[in-house]
C-alpha positions in Angstrom: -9.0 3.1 12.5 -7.9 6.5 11.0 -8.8 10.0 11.5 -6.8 12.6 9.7 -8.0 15.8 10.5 -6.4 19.4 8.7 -3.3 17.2 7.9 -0.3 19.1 6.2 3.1 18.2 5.3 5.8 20.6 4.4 9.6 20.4 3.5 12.0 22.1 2.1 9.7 24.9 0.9 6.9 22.5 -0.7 3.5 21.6 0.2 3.4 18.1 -0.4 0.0 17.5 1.4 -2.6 20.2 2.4 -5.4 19.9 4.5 -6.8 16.4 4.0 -9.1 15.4 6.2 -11.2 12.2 6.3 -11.9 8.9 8.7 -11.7 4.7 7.7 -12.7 1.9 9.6 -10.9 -0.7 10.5 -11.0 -3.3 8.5 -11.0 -1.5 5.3 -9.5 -1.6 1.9 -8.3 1.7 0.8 -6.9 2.8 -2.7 -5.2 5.6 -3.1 -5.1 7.3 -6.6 -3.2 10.3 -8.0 -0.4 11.2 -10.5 3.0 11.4 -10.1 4.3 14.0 -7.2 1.2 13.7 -5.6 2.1 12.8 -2.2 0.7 9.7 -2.0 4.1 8.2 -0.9 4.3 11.2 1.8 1.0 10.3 3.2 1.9 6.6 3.7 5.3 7.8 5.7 3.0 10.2 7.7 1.1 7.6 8.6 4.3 5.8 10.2 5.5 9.2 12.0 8.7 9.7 9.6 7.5 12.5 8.6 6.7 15.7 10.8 2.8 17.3 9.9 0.4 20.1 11.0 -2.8 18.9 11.7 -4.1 15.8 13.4 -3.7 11.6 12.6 -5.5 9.4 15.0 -4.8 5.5 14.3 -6.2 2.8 16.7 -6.6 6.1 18.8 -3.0 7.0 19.3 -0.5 9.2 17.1 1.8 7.9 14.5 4.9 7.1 16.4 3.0 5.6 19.0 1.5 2.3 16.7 4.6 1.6 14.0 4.5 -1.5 15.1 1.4 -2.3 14.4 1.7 -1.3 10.7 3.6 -3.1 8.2 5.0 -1.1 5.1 6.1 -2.2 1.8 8.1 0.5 -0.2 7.4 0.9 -3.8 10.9 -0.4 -4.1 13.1 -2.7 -0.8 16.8 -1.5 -0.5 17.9 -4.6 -0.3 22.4 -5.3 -1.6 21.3 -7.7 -4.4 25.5 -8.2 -4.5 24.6 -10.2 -0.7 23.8 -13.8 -1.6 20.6 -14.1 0.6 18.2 -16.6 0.5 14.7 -16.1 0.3 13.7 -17.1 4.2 16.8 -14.7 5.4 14.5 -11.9 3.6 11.8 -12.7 5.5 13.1 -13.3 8.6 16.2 -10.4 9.3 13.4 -8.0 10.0 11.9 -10.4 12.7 15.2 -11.3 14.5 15.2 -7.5 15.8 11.8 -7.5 17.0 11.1 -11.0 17.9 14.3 -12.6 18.9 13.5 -15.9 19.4 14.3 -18.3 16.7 11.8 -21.0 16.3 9.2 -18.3 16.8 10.3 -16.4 13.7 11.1 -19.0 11.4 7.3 -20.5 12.7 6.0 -17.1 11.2 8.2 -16.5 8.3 7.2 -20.2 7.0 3.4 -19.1 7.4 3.8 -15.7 5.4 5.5 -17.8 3.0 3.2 -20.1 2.7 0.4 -17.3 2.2 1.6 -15.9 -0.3 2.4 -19.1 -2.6 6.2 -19.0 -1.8 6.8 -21.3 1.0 8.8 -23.8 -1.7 11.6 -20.9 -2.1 12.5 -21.1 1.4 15.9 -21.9 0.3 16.2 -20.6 -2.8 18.5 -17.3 -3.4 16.5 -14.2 -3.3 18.4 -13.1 -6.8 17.4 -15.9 -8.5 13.7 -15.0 -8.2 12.0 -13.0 -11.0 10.6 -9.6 -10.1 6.8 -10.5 -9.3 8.4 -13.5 -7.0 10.7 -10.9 -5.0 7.6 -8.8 -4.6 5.5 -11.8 -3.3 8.6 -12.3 -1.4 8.9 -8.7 0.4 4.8 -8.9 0.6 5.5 -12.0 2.9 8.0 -10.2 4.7 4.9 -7.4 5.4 2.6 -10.2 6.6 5.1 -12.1 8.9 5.3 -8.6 11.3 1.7 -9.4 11.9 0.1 -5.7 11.8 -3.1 -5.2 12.0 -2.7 -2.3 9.1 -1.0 -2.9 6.0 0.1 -0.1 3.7 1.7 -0.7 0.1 3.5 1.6 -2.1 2.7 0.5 -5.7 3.3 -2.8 -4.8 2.6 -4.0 -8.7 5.4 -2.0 -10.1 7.4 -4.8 -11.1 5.2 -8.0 -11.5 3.7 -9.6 -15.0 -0.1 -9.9 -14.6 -0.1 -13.4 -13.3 1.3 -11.9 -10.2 -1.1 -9.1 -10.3 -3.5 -10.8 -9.7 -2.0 -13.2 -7.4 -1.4 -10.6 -5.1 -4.7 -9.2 -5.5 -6.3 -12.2 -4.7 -4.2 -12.4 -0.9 -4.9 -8.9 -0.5 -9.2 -9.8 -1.1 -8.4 -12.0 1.6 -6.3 -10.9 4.2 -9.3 -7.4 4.2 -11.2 -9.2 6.7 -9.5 -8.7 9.3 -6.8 -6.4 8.1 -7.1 -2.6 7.1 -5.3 -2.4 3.8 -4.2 1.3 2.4 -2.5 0.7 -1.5 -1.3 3.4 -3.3 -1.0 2.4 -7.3 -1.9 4.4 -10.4 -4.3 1.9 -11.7 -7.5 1.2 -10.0 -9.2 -1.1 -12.0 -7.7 -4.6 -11.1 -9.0 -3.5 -7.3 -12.7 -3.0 -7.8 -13.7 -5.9 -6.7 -12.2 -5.4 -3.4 -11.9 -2.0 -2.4 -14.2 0.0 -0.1 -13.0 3.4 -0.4 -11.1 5.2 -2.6 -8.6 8.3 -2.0 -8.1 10.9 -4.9 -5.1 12.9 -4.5 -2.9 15.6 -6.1 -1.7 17.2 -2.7 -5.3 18.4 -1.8 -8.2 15.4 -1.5 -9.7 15.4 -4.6 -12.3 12.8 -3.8 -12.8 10.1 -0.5 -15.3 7.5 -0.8 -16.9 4.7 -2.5 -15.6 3.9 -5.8 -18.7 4.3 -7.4 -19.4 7.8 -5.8 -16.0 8.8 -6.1 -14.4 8.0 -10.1 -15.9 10.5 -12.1 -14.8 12.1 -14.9 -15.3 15.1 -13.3 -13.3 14.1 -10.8 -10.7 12.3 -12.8 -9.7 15.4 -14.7 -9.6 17.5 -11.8 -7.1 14.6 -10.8 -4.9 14.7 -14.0 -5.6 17.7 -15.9 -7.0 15.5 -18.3 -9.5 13.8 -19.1 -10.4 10.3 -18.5 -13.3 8.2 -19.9 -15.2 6.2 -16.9 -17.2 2.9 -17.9 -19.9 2.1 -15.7 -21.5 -1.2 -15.8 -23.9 -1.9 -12.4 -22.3 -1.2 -9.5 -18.6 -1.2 -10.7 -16.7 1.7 -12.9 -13.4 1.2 -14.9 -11.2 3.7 -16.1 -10.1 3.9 -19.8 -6.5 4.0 -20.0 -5.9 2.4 -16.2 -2.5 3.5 -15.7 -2.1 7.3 -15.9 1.3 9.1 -15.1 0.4 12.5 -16.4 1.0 15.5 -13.9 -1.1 18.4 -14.0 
């Protein structure tokens, strides 16, 4: 599904990725780990051609620009005016009235995303009334109604409790069958259940592969400048600590 080949990105002076290079299969789950600065957000924005690069990004085949629509994208955090009273199925839909057009069709798939996600009662409700774990489910619906056949998040558990979490987790185990799924967060462990490759990053690839292969503490403290106890138990390892912010 993705080739990246050499990749760099550059601006303003910076390296903010340098020669990555590694291939995932569609469908695939895909974490992607690393401390703050890391380029982890830069990466997902490569992937959907916003951001110019040296090297080479094959997905489905075809550059970046060439398949944004087949990706859907949800930003660490929406710009949406919480001042404008919108309602939850407005959210869900605006998006879909510029690509789609036709009414009952979007409403049709806004009701399903909805509906997926365990939101589908709001459909009236005002979007400010919502806690922050429901307007995440809410902009994660929003994702799903575009259809793509990739889905890439940006930290998408920033700002829900850990009944969400796991909520959201849980559609995510799901929708991997027939989606590719690339998450960046700084917290593995509630995904080791369901991912199949992990990404370590700190502007160079630190590590690509299986979970299991791939956390080390080795590797871990090449990651973070610090080190971090692993806990192995048969085929799964958790990190000590789970959400690290430190910057080497």
């Amino acid at each position: 599904m993705i080739e990246v080949r050499n990749l760099t990105v550059k601006y303003d002076g910076h390296v903010a990725l340098e020669n990555l290079t590694f291939s995932l299969e569609h469908p695939s789950f895909l974490v992607i780990l690393g401390p703050n600065g890391a380029g982890k957000t830069t990466l997902l924005k490569t992937f959907l051609g916003l951001i110019p690069y040296e090297g080479e990004i094959r997905i489905f085949g075809k550059e970046p620009r060439e398949v944004r629509n087949l990706l859907g994208y949800m930003p660490q955090r929406d710009r949406i005016n919480r001042s404008v009273p919108l309602r939850v199925k407005d959210v869900v839909m605006m998006p879909l009235l510029v690509t789609i057009g036709l009414k009952k069709e979007v409403v049709k798939r806004a009701r399903e995303a909805l509906r997926g996600v365990g939101m589908e009662k709001y459909w009236n409700a005002d979007f400010r009334s919502l806690s922050g774990g429901q307007q995440q489910r809410v902009f994660l619906a929003r994702t799903l109604a575009r259809n793509p056949k990739a889905i890439l998040l940006d930290e998408p558990f920033s700002a829900t409790d850990v009944a969400t979490k796991m909520a959201v987790i849980k559609i995510l185990h799901r929708l991997k069958r027939e989606r590719t799924i690339i998450l960046v967060t700084h917290d593995v462990n509630p995904l080791v259940e369901c991912t199949d490759k992990v990404l370590l990053l700190n502007r160079k690839m630190i590590g690509f592969g299986r979970l299991i292969d791939v956390i080390t503490e080795e590797n871990m403290e090449r990651l973070y400048g610090t080190r971090v106890p692993i806990i192995r138990r048969e085929n799964v390892c958790y990190t000590v600590g789970g959400d690290i912010h430190v910057r080497p």
